[in-house]
N, C-alpha and C positions, 0 to 999 in steps of 0.2 A: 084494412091492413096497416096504416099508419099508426092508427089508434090502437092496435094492438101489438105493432112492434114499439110506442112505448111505451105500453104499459110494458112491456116487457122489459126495458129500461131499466123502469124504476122498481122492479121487481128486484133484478140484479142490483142494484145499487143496493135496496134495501137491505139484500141477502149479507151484501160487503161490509154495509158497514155493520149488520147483526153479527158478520161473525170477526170484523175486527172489537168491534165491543165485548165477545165472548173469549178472544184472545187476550185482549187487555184485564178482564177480569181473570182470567186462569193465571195469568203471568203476577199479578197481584195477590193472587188466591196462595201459588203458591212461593212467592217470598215471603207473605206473612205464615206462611205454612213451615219454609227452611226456619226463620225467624225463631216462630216456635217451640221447635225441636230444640234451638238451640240455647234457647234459654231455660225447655227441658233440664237436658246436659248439663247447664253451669249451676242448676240449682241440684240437681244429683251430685255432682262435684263436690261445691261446698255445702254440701247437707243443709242447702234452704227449703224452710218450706213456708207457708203462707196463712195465717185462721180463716181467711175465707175466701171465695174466688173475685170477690171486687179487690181486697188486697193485691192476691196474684194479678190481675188484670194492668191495679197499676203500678206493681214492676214492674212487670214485661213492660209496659209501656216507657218507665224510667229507663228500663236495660237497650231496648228498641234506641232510642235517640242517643245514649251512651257511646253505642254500639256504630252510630252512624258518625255519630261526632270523632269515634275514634280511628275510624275508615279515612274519613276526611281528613284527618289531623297527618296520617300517614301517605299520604298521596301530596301532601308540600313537598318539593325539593327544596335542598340543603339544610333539613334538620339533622340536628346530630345527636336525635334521640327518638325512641318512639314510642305510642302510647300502646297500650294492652287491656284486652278485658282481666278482669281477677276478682277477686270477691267482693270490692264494694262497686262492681258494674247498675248495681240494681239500687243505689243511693244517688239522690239530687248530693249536687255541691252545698246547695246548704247542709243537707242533712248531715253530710261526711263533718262536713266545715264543727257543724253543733255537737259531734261523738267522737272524734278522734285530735282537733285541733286545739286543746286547751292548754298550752306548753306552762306557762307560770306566768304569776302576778311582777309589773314590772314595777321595784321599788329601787329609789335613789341610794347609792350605801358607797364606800368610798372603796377604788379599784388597788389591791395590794399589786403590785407590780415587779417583776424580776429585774437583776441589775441589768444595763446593759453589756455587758460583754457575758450574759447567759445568751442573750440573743444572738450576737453576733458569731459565737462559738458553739450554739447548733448550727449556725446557718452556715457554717465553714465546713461543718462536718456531714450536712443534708446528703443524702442520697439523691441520684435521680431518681428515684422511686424508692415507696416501703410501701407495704401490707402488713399489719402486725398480726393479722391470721397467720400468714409463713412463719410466723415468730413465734404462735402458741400461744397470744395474748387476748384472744379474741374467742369468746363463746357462743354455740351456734343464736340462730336468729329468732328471737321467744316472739309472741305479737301477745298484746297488752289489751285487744276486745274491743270493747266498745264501753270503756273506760281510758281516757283522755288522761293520763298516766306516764306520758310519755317520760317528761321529767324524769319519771323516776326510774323509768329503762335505761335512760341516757347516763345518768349519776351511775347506777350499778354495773353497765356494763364500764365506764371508766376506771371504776373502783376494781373489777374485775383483773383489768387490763395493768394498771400499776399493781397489781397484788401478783400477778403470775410474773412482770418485770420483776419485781424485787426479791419474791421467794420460789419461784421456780415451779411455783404448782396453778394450775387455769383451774377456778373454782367458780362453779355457777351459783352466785348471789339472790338474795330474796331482797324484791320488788316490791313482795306484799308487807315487810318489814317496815319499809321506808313506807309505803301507800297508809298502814295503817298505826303507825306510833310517830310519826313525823308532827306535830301539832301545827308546824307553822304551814303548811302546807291545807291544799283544800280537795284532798285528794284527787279521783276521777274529774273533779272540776277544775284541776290546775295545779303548779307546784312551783317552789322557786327552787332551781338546781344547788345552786349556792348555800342557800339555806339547809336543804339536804347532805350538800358536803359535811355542812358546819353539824348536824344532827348524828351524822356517821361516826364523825372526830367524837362526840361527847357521849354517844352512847358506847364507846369501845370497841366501835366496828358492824358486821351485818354478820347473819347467819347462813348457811347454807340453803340455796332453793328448795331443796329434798325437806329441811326441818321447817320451814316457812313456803310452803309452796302458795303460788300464785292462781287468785280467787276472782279478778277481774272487777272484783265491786272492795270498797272499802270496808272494813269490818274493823272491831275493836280490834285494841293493840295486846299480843299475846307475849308481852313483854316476860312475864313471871316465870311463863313455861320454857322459854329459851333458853339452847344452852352455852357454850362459851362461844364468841361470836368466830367468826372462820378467817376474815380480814381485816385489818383496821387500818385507817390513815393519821396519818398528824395535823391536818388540815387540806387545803383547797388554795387554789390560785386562779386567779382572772388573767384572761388575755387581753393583750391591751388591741384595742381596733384595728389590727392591721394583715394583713396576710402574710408579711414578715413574719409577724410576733408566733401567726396559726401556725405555717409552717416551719416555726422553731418548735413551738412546742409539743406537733404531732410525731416530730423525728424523734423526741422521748418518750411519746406515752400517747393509747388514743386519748381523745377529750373530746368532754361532750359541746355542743353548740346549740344554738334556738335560733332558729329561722322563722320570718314571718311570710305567709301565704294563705290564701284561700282554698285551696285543695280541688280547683277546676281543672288544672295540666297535671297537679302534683300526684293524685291521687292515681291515676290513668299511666303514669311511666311504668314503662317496662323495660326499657335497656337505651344504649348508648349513655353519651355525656348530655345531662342536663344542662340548659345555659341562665333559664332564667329570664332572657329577652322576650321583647315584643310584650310586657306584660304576662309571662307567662306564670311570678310567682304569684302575682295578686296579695291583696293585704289584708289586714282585720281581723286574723288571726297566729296564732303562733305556734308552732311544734318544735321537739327536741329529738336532735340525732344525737351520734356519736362519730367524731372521722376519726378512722381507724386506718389511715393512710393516704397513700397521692398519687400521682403518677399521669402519665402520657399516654392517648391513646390512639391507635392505629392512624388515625387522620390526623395526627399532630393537636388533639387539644388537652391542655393540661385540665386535671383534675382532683378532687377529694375520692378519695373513698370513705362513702356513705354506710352505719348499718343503721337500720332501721327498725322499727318494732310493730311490724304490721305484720307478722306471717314470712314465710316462704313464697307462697302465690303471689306478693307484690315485686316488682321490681326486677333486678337481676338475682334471684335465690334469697330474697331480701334486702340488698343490699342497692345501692345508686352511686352513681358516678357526678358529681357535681361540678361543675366548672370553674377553674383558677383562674385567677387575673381577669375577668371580665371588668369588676371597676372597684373602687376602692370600697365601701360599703361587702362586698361580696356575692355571689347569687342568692337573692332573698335574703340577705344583710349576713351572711353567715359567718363572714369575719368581724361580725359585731358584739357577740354575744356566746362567747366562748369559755370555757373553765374546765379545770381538771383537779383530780384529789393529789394531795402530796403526798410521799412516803413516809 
């Protein structure tokens, strides 16, 4: 009797732990199963597809850890922003880092500077807040592929924004103008903003997106067939390092900027105010925005408004909220590296 009440024991035991091992496997089975589905979905979404099932295999694995990183990111208390899946969920940071983060070559050239009482006389006249969306100066939000371009979204959407300031009409500029007649530039591999200002002035202006539409790779320049350009500027101005200077010269016009980051937090935002701390922009590479205004947000923290040139799917509707006065350099040195086109 002994001997078989325990064998009957370990009967029971054995049964428990077979079926918490059969529990633990279903529970596993099916989150890599939700998992799945759901990487399913975000490649139906953005029309991904894959050449062969080891590829697929290892996105879903790159999107898998993305995906958990971005979980985790949002369960910190007191960020004042948060991360999101969107269409480059299925890219390593390096890989985003090597396609999208190529802003321009950094060369030494001497900074033309406004007087100062241009500064002090926006900064008398600042608003607590501008959008120059509400203003009609801002064009929706194009995404430039997986051509490192950015440059040259930044340049045209600023050109865009003093061309509706000055003549009263929002016209959507060609990217692919500047991408492929620009010489000093390297295109899809980097661009200097500046030097494209300077390219805008001497070629007479840019043409409209609709007669230069945007190809996403560099192509010969279609200079001959063009026809009279749509906006022109008289040159370009550098901001001088400071977030004074930024916020004098965004209260006249957007302008573009170059931040430098590695695209490990950058790439992943979806809303709120970016800050930038704890290491968040990372370094070694560089991209170019345009701020297209400023302002204050419900929890009290000042801000830039960001557009961006990654699509709609990234960000807030494209666009980011960047953080003011954190330190003198700016989040991701943004008040370092500022310029805009003159009238």
């Amino acid at each position: 009797m002994a001997l078989n009440f325990h064998s009957g024991l370990v009967v029971l035991a054995a049964l428990f732990l077979l079926g918490a091992w059969e529990s633990l496997v279903t529970a596993r089975t099916l989150e890599e199963t939700s998992l799945f589905l759901r990487h399913e979905s975000w490649m139906a979404r953005h029309g991904r597809t894959y050449k062969t099932e080891a590829e697929k295999a290892k996105r879903f694995r790159i999107f898998k850890e993305n995906l958990e990183f971005i979980e985790k990111f949002n369960k910190v208390a007191n960020r004042s922003y948060k991360l999101g899946v969107n269409k480059f969920t299925d890219l390593t940071k390096e890989e985003f880092r090597a396609t999208l983060l190529n802003e321009e070559k950094s060369i030494p050239r001497p900074k033309p500077s406004k007087p100062a009482s241009f500064l002090n006389e926006s900064l008398a006249q600042a608003p607590d807040s501008l959008d120059w969306r509400e203003r009609g100066a801002v064009t929706g939000i194009k995404d430039q592929g997986n051509c490192g371009c950015c440059w040259a979204f930044a340049v045209v959407a600023a050109v865009e924004g003093i061309t509706k300031i000055r003549t009263g009409k929002l016209i959507s500029l060609s990217e692919q103008q500047l991408l492929d007649c620009d010489l000093n530039s390297d295109g899809c591999g980097g661009g200097i903003r500046t030097e494209a200002f300077q390219f805008v002035k001497d070629n007479g202006g840019l043409v409209t997106e609709s007669d230069y539409p945007y190809e996403g790779a560099q192509e010969s320049c279609n200079a001959q067939n063009l026809g009279t350009p749509a906006a022109t500027i008289s040159g370009y101005q550098e901001v001088e390092p400071s977030e004074s200077a930024l916020l004098a010269a965004v209260t006249n016009q957007p302008v573009s900027a170059g931040i430098s980051l590695d695209g490990g937090l950058f790439h992943h935002y979806s809303s709120g105010v970016f800050t930038g701390d704890n290491g968040d922009c990372g370094s070694g590479s560089r991209h170019a925005i345009t701020i297209v205004g400023y302002g204050t947000s419900d929890e009290g923290k000042d801000y830039w408004l960001v557009k961006n040139s990654w699509g709609t799917d990234w960000g807030e509707n494209g666009y980011m909220r960047m953080a003011r006065g954190i330190n003198s350099d700016g989040v991701c040195g943004v008040n370092t590296r500022a310029s805009y086109p003159t009238a």
